[in-house]
C-alpha positions in Angstrom: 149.7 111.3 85.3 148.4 111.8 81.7 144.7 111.4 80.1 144.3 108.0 79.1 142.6 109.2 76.1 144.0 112.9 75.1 148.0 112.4 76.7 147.4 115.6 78.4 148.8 116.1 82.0 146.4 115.8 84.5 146.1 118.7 87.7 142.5 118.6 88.4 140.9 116.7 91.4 137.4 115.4 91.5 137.4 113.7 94.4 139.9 111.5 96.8 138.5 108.4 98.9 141.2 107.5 100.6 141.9 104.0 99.8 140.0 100.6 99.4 140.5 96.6 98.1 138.9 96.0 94.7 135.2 96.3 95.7 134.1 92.9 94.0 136.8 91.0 95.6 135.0 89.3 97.9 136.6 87.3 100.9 136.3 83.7 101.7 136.7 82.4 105.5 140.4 81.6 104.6 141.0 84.6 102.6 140.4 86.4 106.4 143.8 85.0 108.2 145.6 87.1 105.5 146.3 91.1 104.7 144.3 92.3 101.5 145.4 94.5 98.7 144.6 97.9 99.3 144.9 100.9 96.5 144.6 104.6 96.4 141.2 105.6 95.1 141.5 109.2 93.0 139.6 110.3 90.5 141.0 113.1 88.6 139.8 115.5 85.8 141.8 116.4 82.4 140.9 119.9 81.6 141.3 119.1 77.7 138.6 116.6 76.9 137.3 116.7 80.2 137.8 113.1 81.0 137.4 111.7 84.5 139.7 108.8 85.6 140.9 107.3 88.0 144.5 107.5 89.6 146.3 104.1 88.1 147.2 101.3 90.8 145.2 98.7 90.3 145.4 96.4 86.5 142.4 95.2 84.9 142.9 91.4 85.2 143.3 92.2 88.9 140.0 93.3 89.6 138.3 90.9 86.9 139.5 87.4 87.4 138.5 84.1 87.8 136.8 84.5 91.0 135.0 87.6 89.5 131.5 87.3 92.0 129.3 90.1 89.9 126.7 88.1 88.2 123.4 91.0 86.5 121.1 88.4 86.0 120.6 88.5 90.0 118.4 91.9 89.7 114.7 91.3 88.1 115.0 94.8 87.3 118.0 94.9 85.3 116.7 91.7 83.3 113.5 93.2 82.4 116.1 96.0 81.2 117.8 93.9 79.2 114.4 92.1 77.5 113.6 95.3 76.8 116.9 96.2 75.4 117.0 93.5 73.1 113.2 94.1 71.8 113.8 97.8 71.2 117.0 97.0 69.1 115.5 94.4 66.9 112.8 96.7 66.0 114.3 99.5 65.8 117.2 98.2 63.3 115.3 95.4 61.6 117.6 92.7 63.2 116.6 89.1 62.4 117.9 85.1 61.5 120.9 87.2 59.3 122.0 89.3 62.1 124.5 89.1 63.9 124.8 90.6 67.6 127.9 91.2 69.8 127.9 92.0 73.0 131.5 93.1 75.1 131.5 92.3 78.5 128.4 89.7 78.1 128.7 88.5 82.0 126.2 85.8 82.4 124.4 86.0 79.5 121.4 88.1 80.8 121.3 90.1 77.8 122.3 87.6 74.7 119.4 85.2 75.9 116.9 88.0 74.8 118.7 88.2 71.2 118.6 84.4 71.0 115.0 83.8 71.9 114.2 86.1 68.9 116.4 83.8 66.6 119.0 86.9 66.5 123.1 84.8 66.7 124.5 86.2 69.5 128.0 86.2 70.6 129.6 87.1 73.6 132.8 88.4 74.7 133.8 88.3 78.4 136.9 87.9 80.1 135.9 86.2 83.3 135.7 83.0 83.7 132.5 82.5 86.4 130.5 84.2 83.7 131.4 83.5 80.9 130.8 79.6 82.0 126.8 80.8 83.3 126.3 82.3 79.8 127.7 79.6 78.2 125.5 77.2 79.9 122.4 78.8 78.3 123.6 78.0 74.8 125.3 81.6 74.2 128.7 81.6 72.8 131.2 83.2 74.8 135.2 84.5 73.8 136.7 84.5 76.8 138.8 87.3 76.3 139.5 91.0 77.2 138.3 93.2 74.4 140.3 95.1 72.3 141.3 96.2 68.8 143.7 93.4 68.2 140.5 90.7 69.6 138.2 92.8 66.8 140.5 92.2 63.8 141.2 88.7 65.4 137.3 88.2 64.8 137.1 90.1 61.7 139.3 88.0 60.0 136.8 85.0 61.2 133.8 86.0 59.5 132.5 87.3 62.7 131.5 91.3 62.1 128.4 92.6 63.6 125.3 94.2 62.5 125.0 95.7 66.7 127.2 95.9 69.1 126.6 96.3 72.6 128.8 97.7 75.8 126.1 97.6 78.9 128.3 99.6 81.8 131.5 98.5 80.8 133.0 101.5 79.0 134.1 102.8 82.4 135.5 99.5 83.0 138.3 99.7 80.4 141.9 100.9 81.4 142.7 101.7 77.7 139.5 103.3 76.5 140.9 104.5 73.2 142.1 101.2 72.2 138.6 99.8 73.2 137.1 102.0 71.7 138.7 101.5 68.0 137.9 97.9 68.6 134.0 98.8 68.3 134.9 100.6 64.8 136.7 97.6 63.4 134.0 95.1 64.0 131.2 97.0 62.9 129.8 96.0 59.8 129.7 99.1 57.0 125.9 100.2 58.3 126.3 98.3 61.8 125.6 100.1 64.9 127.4 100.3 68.4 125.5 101.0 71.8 127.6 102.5 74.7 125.4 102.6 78.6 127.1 104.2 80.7 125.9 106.6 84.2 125.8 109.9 83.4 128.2 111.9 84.6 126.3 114.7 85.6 123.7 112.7 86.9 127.0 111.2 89.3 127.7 114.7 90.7 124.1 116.2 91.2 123.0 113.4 93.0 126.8 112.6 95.1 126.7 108.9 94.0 130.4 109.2 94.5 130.1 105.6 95.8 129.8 104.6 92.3 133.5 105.2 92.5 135.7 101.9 92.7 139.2 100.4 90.8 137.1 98.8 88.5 135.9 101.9 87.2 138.6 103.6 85.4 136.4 106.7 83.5 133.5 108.4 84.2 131.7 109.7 81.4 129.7 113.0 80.3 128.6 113.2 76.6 131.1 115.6 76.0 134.3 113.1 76.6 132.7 110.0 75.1 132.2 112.1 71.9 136.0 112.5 71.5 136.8 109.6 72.3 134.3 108.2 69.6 135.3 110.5 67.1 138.9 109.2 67.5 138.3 106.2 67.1 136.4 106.5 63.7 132.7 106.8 65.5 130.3 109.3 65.2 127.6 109.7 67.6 123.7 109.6 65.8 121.5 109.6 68.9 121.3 109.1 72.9 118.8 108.3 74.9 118.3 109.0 78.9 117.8 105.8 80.9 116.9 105.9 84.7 119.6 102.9 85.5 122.2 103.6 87.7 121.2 106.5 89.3 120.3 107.9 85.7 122.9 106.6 82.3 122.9 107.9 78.6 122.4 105.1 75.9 124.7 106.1 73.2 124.3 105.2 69.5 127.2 104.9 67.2 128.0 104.4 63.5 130.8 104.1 61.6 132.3 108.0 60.7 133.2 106.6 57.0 130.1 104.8 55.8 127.9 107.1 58.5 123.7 106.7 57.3 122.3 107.5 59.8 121.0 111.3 61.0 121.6 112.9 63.9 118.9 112.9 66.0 118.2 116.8 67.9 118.7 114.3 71.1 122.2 115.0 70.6 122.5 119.1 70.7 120.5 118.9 73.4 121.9 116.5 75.9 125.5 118.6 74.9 123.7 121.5 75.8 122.2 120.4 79.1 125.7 119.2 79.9 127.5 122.7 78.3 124.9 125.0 81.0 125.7 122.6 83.9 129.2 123.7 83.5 130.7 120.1 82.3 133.1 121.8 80.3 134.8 124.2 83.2 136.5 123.3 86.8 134.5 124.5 89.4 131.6 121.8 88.2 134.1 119.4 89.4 135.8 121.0 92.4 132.4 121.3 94.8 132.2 116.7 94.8 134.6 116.3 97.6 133.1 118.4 99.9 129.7 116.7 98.9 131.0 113.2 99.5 132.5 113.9 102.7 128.8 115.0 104.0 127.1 112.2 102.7 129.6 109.7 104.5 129.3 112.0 107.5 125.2 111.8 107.9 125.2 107.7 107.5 128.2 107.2 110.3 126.2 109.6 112.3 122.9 107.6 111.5 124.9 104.1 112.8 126.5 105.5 115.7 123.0 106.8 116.7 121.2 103.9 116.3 124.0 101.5 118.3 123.9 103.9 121.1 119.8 103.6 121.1 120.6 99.7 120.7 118.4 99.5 117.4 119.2 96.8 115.2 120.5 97.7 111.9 121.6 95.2 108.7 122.0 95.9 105.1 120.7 94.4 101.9 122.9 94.1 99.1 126.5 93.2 98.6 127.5 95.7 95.5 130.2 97.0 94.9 129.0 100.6 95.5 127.8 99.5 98.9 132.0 98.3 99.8 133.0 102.0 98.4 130.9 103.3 101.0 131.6 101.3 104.1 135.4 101.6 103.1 135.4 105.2 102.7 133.0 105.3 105.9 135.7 103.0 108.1 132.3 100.8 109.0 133.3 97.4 110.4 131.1 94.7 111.6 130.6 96.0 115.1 128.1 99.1 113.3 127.0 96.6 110.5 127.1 92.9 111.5 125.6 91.4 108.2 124.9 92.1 104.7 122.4 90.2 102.4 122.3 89.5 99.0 120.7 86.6 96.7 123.9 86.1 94.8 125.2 82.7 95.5 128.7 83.8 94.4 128.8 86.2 97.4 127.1 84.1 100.1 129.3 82.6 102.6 132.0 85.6 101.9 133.0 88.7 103.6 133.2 92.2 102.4 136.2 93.7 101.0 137.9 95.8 103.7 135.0 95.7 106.2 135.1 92.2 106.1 131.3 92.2 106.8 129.7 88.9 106.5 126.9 88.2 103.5 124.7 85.7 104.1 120.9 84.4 102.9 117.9 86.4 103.2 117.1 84.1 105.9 119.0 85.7 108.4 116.9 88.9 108.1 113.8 87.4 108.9 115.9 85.4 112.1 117.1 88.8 113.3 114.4 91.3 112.4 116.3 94.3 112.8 114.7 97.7 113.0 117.1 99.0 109.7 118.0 97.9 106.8 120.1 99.6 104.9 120.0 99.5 100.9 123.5 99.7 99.9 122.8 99.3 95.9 120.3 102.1 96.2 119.8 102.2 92.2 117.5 99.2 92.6 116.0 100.7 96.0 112.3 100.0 95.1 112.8 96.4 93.9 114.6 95.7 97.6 111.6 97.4 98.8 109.1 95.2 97.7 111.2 92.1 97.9 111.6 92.9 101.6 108.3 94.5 102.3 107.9 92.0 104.8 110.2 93.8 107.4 106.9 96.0 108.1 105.9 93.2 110.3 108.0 93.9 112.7 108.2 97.4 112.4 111.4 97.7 110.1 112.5 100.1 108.3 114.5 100.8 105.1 117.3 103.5 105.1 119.3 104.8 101.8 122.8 106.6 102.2 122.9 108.4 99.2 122.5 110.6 97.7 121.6 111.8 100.9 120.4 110.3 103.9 116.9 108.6 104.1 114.3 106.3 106.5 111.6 105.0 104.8 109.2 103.1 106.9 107.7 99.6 105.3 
């Protein structure tokens, strides 16, 4: 295989999880009388730009179709990100009724409704059609199309160029990054200004979240690799900010290389530097994550064997996709984990991918009062937390898997 970005041959494995379905697509009753489509999942490293990727099996409009079930404006916390988002940009770069703001991969609108309620036009672009439809029903505009440098010029040549652009954790989400990329270049207005979130790879490996690791994430990205692929792509990199989403993410500005205005901020040297000391740029920072994984998945199928043999109860909170890498990587089936909950609508009434665990209302927690429950999506663990701080009254008790194991009473 070569580097989708460099072309160089690739040798270097980061880590191997066997294999799994898509990990958003979600099974209906009659979906269940038939086989699912299961793909290698391996991530490897190129040793020249120091890109991680995924093995390629799985195409884009595979994992992102119609039926798509991910909807962000589920999480309070990620909305109250996104408010605060939108504030912070239209302060920061004067953004008002003349602006125009773009965001790729707009889901349902969580973010554009910020950018709207200031008087900002907003306009979306996202290629799925369940939510693309919930954006469009709160009066955002929506091009329901994948994203790419032919969609840019299409939209240049409508008038359509933007003063910001925003790509909220989908950069790892693209198959050809490089062509995505140049897309954000094109678009940009002469002083406009790109924003890339992403996790941070070497937040990823010091804390195993190697169940952040599915088909529908192609790359995952340092500093160091998403600088040139930038700079490739006619994008220079003027600041970065650390977020704590996702386990921890870099917020990464961008202007155009040929009309650049903007300084670079000392945020830069030293984010490169913290990742040049942690060894970002040489093999063995990569080569210890397998090992890592395995002990991880090891602990929590230790902690569900113990508690079935004990007869505790245990149940989980949270459908996401990093919960079905880690029950699919784990081999956990029903009989260890019989439900799952999760407020999504779009995922209620389904099963699991590969587990073919059931999710269901929050309802059936309360019904069944077991003495665990697990928070798969541990990135929003204290939000579940308070949400479900009502398990205490039974004497329940949370449990996150990674990045290693943990029992936290109510």
């Amino acid at each position: 295989m070569k580097c989708r970005h460099c072309d160089a041959s690739l040798k270097l494995t980061f880590v191997d999880l066997g294999s799994a379905p898509p990990s958003n697509a979600y099974l209906t009753e009659e979906a269940l009388k038939a086989s699912e489509r299961w793909f290698p999942l391996r991530v490897l490293v190129c040793e020249s730009c120091w890109l991680v990727q995924t093995d390629d099996y799985a195409d884009a409009r595979e994992l992102f179709d119609a039926t798509y079930a991910y909807f962000s404006g589920v999480s309070v916390s990620w909305l109250e990100h996104c408010r605060g988002y939108a504030e912070a940009m239209i302060d920061r770069f004067e953004l008002d009724g003349d602006s125009h703001v773009v965001e790729v991969a707009s889901n349902d609108g969580s973010l554009l409704q910020y950018f709207q309620a200031r008087g900002v036009r907003s306009t979306g672009i996202e290629p799925t059609a369940s939510t693309a439809a919930s954006a469009r029903a709160k009066g955002i505009a929506v091009v329901e199309e994948f994203f790419g440098s032919a969609l840019a010029k299409e939209l240049c040549r409508a008038g359509q160029q933007a003063d910001l652009m925003a790509a909220n954790n989908v950069l790892a989400h693209v198959p050809d990054i490089n062509d995505f990329v140049k897309g954000f270049a094109t678009l940009l207005k002469p002083a406009g200004v790109v924003t890339f979130e992403f996790p941070h790879l070497l937040r990823l490996v010091a804390q195993c979240q190697f169940d952040t690791i599915y088909h529908e994430h192609f790359s995952y990205l340092s500093l160091t690799a998403i600088r040139s692929v930038m700079e490739a792509s006619g994008l220079q990199i003027f600041d970065v900010e650390e977020l704590s989403t996702h386990g921890g993410s870099l917020r990464v500005y961008g202007q155009r290389a040929d009309t650049a205005g903007r300084a670079v901020t000392a945020n830069v040297a030293r984010i490169f530097a913290e990742e040049e000391q942690a060894g970002v740029t040489t093999p063995v920072f990569y080569t210890q994550f397998q090992r890592a994984a395995e002990t991880v998945k090891n602990e929590f199928l230790e902690f569900l064997l113990k508690a079935r043999k004990q007869g505790a109860r245990v149940a989980a909170y949270g459908a996401a996709a990093k919960g079905n890498t880690l029950l699919n990587y784990a081999g956990v089936k029903n009989d260890l984990l019989p439900f799952v909950v999760d407020r999504s609508p779009s995922k209620q009434g389904k099963y699991l991918p590969g587990s073919r665990i059931p999710v269901v209302v929050e309802d059936e927690l309360k019904r069944d009062k077991p003495d665990y429950v697990v928070i798969l999506p541990w990135n929003i663990r204290e939000e579940v937390m308070q949400q479900l701080a009502y398990i205490r009254e039974w004497g329940g008790s949370f449990v996150v898997a990674v990045p290693r194991l943990e029992i936290v009473p109510a």
